[in-house]
N, CA, C and O atoms as CSV, one atom per row, in Angstrom:
chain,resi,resn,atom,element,x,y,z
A,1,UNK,N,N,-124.724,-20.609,-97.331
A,1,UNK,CA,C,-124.562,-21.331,-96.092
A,1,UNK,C,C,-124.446,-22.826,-96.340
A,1,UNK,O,O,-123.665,-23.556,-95.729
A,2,UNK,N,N,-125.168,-23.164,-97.151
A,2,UNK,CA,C,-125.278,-24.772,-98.152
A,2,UNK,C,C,-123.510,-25.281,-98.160
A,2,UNK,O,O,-122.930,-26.071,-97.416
A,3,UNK,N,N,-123.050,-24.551,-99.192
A,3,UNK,CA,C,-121.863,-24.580,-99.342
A,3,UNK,C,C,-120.787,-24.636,-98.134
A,3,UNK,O,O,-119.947,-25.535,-98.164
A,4,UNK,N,N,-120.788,-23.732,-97.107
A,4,UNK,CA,C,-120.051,-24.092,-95.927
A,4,UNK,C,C,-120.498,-25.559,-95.293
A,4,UNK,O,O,-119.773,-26.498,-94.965
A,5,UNK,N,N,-121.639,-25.461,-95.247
A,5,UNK,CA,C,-121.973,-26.893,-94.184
A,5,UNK,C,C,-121.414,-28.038,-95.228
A,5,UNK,O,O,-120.872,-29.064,-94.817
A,6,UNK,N,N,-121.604,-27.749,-96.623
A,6,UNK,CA,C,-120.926,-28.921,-97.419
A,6,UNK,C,C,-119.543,-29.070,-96.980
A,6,UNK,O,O,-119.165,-30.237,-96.874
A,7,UNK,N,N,-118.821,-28.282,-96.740
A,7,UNK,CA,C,-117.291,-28.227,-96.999
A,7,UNK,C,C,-117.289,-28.436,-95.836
A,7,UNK,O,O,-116.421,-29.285,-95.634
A,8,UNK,N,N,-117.966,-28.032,-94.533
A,8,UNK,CA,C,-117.354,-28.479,-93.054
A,8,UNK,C,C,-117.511,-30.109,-93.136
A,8,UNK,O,O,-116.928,-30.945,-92.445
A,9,UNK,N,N,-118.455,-30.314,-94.165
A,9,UNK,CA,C,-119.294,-32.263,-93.957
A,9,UNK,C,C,-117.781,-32.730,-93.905
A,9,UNK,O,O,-117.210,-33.141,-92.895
A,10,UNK,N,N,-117.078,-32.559,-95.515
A,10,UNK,CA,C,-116.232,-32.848,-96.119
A,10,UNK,C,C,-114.989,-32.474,-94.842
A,10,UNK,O,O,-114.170,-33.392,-94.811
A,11,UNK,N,N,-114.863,-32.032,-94.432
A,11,UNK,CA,C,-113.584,-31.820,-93.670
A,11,UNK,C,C,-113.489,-32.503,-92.060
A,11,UNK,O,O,-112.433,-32.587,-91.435
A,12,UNK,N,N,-115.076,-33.047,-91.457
A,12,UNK,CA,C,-115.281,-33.423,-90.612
A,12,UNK,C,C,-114.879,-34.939,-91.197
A,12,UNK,O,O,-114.151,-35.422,-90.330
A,13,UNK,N,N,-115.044,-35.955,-92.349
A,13,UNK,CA,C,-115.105,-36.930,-92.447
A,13,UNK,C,C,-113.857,-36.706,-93.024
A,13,UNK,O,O,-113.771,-37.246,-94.127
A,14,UNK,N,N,-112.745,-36.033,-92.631
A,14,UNK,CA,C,-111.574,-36.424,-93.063
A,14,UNK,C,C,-110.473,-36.050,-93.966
A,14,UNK,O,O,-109.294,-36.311,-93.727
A,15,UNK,N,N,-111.083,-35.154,-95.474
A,15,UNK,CA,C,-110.818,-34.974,-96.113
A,15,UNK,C,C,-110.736,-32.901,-95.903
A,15,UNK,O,O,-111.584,-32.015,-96.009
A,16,UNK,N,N,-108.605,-32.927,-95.434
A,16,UNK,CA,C,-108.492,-31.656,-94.926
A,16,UNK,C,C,-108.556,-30.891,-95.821
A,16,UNK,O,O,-108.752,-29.749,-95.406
A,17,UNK,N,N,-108.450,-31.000,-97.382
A,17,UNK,CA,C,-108.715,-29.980,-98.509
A,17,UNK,C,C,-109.454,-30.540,-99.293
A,17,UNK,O,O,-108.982,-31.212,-100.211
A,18,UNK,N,N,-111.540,-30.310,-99.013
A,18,UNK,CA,C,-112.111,-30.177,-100.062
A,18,UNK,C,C,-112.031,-29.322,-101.246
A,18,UNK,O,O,-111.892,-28.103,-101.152
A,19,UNK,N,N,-112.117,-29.939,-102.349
A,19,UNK,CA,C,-112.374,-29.603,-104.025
A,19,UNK,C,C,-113.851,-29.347,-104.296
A,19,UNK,O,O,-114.824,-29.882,-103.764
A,20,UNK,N,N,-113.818,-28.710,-104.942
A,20,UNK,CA,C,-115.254,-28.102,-105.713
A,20,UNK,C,C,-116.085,-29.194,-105.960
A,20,UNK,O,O,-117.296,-28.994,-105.856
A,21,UNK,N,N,-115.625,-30.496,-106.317
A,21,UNK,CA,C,-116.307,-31.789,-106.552
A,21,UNK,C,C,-116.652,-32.327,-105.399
A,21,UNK,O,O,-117.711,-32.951,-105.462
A,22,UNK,N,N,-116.129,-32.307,-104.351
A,22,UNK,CA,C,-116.315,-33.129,-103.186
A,22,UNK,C,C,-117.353,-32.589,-102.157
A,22,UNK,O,O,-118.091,-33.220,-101.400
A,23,UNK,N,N,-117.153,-30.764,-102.403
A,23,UNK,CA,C,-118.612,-30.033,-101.827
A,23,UNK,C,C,-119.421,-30.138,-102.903
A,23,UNK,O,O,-120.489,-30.440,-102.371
A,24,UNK,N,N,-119.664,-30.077,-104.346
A,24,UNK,CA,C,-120.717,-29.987,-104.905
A,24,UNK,C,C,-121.141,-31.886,-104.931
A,24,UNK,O,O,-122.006,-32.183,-105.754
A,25,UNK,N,N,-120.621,-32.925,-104.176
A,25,UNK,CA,C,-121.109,-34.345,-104.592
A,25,UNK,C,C,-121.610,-34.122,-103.118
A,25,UNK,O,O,-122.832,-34.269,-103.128
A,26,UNK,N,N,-121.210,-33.860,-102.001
A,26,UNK,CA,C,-122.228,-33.601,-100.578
A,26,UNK,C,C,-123.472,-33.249,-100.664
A,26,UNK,O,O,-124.430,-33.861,-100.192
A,27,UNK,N,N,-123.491,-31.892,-101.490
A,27,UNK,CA,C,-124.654,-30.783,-102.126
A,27,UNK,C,C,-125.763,-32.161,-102.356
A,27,UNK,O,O,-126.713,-32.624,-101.725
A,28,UNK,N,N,-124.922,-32.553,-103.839
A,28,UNK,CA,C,-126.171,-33.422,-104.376
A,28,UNK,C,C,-126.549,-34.519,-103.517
A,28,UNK,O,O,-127.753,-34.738,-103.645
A,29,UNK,N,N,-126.109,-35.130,-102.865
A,29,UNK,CA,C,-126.550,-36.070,-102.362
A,29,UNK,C,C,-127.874,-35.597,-101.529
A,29,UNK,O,O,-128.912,-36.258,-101.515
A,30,UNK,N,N,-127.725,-34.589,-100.964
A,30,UNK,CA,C,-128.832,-34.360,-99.972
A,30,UNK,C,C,-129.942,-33.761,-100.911
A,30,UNK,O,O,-131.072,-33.544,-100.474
A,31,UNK,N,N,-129.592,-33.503,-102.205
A,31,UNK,CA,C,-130.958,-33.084,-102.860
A,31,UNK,C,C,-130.282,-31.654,-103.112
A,31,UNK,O,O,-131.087,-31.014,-103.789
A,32,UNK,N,N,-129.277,-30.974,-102.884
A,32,UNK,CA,C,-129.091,-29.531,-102.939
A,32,UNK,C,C,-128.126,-29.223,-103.943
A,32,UNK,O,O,-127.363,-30.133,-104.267
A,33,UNK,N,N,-127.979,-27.745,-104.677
A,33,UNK,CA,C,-127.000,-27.731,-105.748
A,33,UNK,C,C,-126.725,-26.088,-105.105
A,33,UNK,O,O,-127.337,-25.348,-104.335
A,34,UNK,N,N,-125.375,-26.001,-105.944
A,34,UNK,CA,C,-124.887,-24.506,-105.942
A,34,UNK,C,C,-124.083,-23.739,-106.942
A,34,UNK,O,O,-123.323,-24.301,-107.731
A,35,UNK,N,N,-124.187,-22.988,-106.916
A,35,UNK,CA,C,-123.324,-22.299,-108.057
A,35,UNK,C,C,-121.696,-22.212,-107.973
A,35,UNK,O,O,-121.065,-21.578,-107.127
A,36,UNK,N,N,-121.149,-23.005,-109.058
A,36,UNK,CA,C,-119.606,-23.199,-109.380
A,36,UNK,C,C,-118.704,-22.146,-108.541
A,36,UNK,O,O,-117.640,-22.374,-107.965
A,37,UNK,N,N,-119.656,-20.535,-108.661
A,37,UNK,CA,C,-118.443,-19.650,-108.185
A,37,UNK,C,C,-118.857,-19.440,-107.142
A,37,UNK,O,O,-118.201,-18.598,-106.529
A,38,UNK,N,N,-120.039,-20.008,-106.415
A,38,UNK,CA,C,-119.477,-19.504,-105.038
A,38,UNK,C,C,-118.809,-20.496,-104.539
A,38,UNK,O,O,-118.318,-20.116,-103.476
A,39,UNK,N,N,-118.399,-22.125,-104.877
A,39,UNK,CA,C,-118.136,-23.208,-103.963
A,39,UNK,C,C,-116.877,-22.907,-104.346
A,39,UNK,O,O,-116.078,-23.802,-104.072
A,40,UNK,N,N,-116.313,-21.744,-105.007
A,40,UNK,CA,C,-114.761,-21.785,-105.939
A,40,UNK,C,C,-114.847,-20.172,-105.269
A,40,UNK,O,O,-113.959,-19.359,-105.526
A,41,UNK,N,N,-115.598,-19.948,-104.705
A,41,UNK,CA,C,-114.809,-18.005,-103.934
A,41,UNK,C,C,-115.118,-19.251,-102.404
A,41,UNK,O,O,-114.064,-19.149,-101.777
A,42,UNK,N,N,-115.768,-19.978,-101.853
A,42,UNK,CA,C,-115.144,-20.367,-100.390
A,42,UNK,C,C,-114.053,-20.957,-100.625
A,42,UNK,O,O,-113.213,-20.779,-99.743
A,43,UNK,N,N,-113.649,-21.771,-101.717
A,43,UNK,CA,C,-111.927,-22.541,-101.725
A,43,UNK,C,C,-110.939,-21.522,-101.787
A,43,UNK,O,O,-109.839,-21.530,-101.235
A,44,UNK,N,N,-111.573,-20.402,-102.711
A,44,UNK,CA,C,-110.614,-19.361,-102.791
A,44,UNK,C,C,-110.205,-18.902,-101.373
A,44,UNK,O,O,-109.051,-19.023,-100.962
A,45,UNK,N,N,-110.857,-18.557,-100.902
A,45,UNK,CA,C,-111.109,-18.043,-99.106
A,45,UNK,C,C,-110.337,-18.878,-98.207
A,45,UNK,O,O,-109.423,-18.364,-97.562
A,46,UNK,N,N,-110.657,-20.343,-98.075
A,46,UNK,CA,C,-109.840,-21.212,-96.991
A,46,UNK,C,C,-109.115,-21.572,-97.631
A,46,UNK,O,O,-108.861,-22.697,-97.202
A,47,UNK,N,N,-108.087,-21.243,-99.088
A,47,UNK,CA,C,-106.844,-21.962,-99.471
A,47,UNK,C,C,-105.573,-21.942,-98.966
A,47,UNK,O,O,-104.749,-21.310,-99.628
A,48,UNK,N,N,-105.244,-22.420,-98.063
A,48,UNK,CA,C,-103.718,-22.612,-97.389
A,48,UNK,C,C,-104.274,-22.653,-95.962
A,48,UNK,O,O,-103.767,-23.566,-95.311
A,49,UNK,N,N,-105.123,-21.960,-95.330
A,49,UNK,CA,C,-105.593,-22.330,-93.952
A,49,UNK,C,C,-106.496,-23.480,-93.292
A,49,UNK,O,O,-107.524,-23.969,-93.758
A,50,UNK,N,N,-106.003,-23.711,-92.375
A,50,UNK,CA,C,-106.438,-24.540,-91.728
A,50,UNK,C,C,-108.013,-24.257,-91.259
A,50,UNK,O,O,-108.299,-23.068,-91.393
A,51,UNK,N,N,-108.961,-24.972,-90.807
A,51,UNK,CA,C,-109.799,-25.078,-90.468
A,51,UNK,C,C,-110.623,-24.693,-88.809
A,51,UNK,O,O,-111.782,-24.456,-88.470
A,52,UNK,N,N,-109.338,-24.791,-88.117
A,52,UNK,CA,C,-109.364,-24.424,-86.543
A,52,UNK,C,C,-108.946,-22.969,-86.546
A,52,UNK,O,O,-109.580,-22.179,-85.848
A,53,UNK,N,N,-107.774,-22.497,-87.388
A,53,UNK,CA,C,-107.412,-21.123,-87.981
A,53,UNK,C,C,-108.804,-20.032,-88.077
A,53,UNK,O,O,-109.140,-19.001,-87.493
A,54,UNK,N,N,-109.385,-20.913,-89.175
A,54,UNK,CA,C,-110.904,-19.943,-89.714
A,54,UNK,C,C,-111.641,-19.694,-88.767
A,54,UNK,O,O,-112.019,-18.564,-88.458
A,55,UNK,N,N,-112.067,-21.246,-87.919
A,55,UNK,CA,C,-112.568,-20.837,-86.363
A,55,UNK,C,C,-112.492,-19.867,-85.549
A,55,UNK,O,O,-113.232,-18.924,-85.269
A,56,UNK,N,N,-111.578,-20.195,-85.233
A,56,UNK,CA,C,-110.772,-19.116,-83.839
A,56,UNK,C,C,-110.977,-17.750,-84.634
A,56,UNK,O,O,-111.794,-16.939,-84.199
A,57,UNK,N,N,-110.261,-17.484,-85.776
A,57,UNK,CA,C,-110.833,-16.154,-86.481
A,57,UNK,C,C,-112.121,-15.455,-86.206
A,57,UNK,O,O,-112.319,-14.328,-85.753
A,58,UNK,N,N,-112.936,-16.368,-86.577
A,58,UNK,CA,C,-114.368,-16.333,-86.857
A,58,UNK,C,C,-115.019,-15.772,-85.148
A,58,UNK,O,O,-115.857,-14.897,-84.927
A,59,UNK,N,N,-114.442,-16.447,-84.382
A,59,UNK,CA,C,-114.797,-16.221,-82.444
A,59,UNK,C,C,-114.239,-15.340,-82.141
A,59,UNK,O,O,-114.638,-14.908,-81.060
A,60,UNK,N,N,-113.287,-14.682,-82.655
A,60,UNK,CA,C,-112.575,-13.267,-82.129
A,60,UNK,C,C,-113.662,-12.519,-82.939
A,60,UNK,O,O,-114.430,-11.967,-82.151
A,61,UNK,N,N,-113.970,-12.324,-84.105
A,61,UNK,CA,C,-114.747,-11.162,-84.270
A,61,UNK,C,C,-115.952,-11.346,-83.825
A,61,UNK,O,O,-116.403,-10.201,-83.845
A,62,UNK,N,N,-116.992,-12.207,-83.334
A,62,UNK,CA,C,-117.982,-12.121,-83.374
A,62,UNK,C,C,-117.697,-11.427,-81.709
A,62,UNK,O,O,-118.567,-10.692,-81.241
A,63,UNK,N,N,-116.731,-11.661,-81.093
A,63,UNK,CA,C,-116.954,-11.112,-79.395
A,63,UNK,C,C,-117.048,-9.828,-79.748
A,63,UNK,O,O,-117.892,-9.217,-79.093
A,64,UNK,N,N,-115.909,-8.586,-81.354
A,64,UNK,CA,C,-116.089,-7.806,-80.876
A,64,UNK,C,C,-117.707,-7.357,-81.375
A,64,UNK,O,O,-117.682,-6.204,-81.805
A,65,UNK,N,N,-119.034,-7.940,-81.424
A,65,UNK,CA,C,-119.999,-7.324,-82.406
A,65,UNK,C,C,-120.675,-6.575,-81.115
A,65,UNK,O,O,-120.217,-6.873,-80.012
A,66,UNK,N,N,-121.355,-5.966,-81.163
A,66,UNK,CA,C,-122.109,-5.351,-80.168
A,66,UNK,C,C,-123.479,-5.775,-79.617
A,66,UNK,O,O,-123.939,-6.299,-80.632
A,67,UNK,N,N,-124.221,-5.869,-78.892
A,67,UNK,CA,C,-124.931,-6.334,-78.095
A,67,UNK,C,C,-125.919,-5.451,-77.623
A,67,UNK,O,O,-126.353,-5.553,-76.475
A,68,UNK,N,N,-126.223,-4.784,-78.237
A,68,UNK,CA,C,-127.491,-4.093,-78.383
A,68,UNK,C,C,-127.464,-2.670,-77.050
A,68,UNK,O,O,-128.302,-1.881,-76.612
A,69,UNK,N,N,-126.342,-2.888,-76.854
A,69,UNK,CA,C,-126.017,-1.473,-75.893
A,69,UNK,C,C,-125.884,-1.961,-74.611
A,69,UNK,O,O,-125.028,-2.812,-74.372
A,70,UNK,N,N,-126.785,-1.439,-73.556
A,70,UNK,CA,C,-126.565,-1.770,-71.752
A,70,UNK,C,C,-127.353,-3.114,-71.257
A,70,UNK,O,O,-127.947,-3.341,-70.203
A,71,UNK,N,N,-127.135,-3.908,-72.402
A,71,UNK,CA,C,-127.801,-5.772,-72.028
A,71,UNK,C,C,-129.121,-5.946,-72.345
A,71,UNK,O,O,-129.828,-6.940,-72.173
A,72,UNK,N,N,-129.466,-4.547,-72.977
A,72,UNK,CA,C,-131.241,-4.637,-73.302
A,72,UNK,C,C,-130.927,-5.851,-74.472
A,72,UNK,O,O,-132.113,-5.843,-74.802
A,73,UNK,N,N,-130.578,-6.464,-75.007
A,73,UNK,CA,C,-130.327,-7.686,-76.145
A,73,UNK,C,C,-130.579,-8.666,-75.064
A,73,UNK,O,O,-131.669,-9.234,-74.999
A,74,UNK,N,N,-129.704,-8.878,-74.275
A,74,UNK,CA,C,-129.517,-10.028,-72.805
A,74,UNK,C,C,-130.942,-9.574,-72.171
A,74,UNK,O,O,-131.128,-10.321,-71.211
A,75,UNK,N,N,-131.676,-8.959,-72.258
A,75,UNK,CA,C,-132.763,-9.051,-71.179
A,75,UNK,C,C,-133.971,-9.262,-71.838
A,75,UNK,O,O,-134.963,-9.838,-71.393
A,76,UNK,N,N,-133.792,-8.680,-73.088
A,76,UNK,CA,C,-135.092,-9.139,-74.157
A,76,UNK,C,C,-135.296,-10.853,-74.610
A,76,UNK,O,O,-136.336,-11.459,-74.864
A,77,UNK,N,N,-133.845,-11.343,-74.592
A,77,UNK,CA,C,-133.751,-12.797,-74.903
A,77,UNK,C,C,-133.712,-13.386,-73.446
A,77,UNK,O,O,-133.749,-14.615,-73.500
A,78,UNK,N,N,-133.643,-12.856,-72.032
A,78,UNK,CA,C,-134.153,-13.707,-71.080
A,78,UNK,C,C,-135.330,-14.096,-70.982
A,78,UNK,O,O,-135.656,-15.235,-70.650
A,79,UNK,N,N,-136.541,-12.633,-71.433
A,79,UNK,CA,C,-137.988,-12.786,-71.280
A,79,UNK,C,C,-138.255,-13.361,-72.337
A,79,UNK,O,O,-139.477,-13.342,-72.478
A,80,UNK,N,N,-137.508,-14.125,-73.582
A,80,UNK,CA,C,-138.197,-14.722,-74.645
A,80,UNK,C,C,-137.914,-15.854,-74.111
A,80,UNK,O,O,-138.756,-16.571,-74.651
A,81,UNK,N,N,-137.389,-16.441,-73.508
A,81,UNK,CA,C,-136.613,-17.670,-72.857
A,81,UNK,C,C,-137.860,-18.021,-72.272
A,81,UNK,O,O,-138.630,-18.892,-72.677
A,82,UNK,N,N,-138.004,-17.254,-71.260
A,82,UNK,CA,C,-139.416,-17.227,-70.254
A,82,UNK,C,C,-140.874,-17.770,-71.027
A,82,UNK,O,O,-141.627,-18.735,-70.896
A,83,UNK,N,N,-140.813,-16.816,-71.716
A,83,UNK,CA,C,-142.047,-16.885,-72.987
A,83,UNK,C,C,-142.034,-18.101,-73.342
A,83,UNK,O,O,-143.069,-18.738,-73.140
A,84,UNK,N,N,-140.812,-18.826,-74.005
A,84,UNK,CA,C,-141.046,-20.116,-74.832
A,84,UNK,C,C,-140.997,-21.356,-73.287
A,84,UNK,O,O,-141.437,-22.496,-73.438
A,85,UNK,N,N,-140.607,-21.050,-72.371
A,85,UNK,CA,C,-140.801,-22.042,-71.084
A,85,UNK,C,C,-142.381,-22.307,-70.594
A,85,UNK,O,O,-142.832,-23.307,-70.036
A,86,UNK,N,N,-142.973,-21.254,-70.933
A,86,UNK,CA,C,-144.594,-21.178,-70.773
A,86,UNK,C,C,-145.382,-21.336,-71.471
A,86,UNK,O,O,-146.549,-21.428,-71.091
A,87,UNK,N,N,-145.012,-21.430,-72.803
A,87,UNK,CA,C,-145.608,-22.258,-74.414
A,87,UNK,C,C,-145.242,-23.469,-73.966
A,87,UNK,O,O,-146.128,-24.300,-73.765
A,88,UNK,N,N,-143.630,-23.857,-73.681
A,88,UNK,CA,C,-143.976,-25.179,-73.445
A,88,UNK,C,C,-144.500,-26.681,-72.653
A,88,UNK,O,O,-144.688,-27.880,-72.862
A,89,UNK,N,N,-144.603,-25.088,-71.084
A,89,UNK,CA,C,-145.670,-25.829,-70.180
A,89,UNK,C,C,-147.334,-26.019,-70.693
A,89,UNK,O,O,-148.106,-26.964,-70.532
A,90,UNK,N,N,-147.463,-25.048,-71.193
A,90,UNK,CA,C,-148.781,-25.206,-72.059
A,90,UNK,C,C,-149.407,-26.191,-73.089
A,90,UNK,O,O,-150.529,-26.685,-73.194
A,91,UNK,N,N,-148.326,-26.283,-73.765
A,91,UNK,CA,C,-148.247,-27.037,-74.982
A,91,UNK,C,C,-148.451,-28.840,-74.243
A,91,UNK,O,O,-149.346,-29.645,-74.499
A,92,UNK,N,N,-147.035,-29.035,-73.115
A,92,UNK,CA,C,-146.757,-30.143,-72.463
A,92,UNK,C,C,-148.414,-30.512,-72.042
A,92,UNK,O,O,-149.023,-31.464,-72.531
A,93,UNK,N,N,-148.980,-29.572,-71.058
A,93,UNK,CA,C,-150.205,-29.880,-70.117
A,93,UNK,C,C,-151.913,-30.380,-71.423
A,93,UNK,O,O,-152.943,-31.043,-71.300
A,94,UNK,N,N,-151.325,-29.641,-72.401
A,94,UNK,CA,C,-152.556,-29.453,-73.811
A,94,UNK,C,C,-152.598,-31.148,-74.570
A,94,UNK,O,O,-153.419,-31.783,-75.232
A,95,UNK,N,N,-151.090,-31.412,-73.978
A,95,UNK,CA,C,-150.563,-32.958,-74.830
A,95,UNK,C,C,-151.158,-34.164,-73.650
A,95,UNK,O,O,-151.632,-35.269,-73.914
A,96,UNK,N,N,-150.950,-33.527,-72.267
A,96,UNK,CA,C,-151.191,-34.453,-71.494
A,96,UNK,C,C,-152.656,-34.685,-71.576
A,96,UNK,O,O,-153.025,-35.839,-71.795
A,97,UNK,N,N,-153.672,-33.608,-71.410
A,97,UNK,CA,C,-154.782,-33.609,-71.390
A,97,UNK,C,C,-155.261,-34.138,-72.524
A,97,UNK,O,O,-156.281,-34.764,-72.235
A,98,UNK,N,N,-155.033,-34.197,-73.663
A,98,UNK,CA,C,-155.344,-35.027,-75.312
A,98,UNK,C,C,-154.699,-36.706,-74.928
A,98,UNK,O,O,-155.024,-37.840,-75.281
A,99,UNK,N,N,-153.901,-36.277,-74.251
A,99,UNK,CA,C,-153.334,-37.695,-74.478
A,99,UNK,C,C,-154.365,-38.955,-73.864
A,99,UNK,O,O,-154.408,-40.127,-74.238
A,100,UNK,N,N,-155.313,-38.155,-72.603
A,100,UNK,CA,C,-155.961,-39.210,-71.617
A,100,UNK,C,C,-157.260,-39.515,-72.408
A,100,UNK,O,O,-157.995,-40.391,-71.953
A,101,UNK,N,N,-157.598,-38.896,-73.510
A,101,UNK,CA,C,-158.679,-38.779,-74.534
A,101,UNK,C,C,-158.327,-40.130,-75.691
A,101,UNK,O,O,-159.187,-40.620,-76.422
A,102,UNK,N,N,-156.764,-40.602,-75.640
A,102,UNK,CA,C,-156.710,-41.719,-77.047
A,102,UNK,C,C,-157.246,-42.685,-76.662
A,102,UNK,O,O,-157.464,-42.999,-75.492
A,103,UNK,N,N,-157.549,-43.334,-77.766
A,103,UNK,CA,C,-157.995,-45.091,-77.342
A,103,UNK,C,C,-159.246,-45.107,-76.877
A,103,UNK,O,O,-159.937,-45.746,-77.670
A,104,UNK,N,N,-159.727,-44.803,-76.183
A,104,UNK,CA,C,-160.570,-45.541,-75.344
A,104,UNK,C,C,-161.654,-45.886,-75.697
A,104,UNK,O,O,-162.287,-46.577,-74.899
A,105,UNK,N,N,-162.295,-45.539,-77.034
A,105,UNK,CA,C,-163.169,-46.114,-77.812
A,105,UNK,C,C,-162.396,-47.476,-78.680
A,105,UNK,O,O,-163.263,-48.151,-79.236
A,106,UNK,N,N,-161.260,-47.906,-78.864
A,106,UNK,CA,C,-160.409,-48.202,-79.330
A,106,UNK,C,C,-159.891,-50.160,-78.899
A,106,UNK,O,O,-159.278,-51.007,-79.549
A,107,UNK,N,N,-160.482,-50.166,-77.622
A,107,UNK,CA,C,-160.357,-51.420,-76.299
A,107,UNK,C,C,-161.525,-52.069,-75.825
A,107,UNK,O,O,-161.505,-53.175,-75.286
A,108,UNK,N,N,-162.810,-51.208,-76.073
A,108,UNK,CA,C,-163.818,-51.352,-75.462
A,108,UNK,C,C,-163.639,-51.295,-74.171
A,108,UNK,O,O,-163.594,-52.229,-73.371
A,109,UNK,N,N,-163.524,-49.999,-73.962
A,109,UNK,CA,C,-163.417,-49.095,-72.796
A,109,UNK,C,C,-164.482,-48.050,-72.857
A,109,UNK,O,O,-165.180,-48.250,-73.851
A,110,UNK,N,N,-164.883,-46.976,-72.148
A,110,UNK,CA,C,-165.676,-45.997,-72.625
A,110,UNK,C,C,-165.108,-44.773,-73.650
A,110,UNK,O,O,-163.957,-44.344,-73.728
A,111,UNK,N,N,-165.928,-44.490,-74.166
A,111,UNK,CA,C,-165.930,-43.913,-75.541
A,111,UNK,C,C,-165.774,-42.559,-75.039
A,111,UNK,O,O,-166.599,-42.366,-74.145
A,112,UNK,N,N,-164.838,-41.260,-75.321
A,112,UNK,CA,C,-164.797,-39.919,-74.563
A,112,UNK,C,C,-165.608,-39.302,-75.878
A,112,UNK,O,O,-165.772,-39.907,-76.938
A,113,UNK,N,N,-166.112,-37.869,-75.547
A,113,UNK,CA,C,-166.685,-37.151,-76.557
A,113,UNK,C,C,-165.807,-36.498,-77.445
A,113,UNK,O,O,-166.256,-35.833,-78.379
């Protein structure tokens, strides 16, 4: 996955046919390395196509993948939706309530326990 996000870096800043050097000098910069043949089987892969090509490719198959049957996928990820909306009222109200606790030993104000 390293390797794609290298080569999209490289193609977003311009350069429409990255080389093995230009994704493996992205790699390093951020601290990351990869192996010669896989950054040389993705060139192999996008050689002569365009980049919006691979896209659009890439969005036609994923519509046809399946979806876990009659929307039970769509209804399990509504109630996780739900779930993480109520962690983060929780979380929000846990921050507010800590928050009225800083300082105040801090100003010579009263000191909380």
């Amino acid at each position: 996955m390293k390797v794609v996000a290298a080569y999209l870096l490289a193609t977003l800043g311009g350069n429409t046919s990255p080389s093995a050097s230009d994704v493996q000098k992205i790699l390093k910069s951020v601290g990351a390395s990869a192996e010669d043949d896989r950054v040389n089987a993705l060139l192999g892969e996008l050689s002569g196509k365009s980049l919006d090509e691979v896209l659009s490719a890439g969005k036609a198959k994923l519509a046809t993948v399946p979806t876990g049957g009659s929307g039970g996928a769509v209804a399990s990820s509504g109630a996780s939706k739900t779930e993480e909306k109520k962690e983060e009222k929780k979380e929000e109200k846990q921050e507010d309530e800590s928050a009225g606790d800083v300082g105040f030993g801090l100003f010579g104000g009263e000191e909380s326990d």
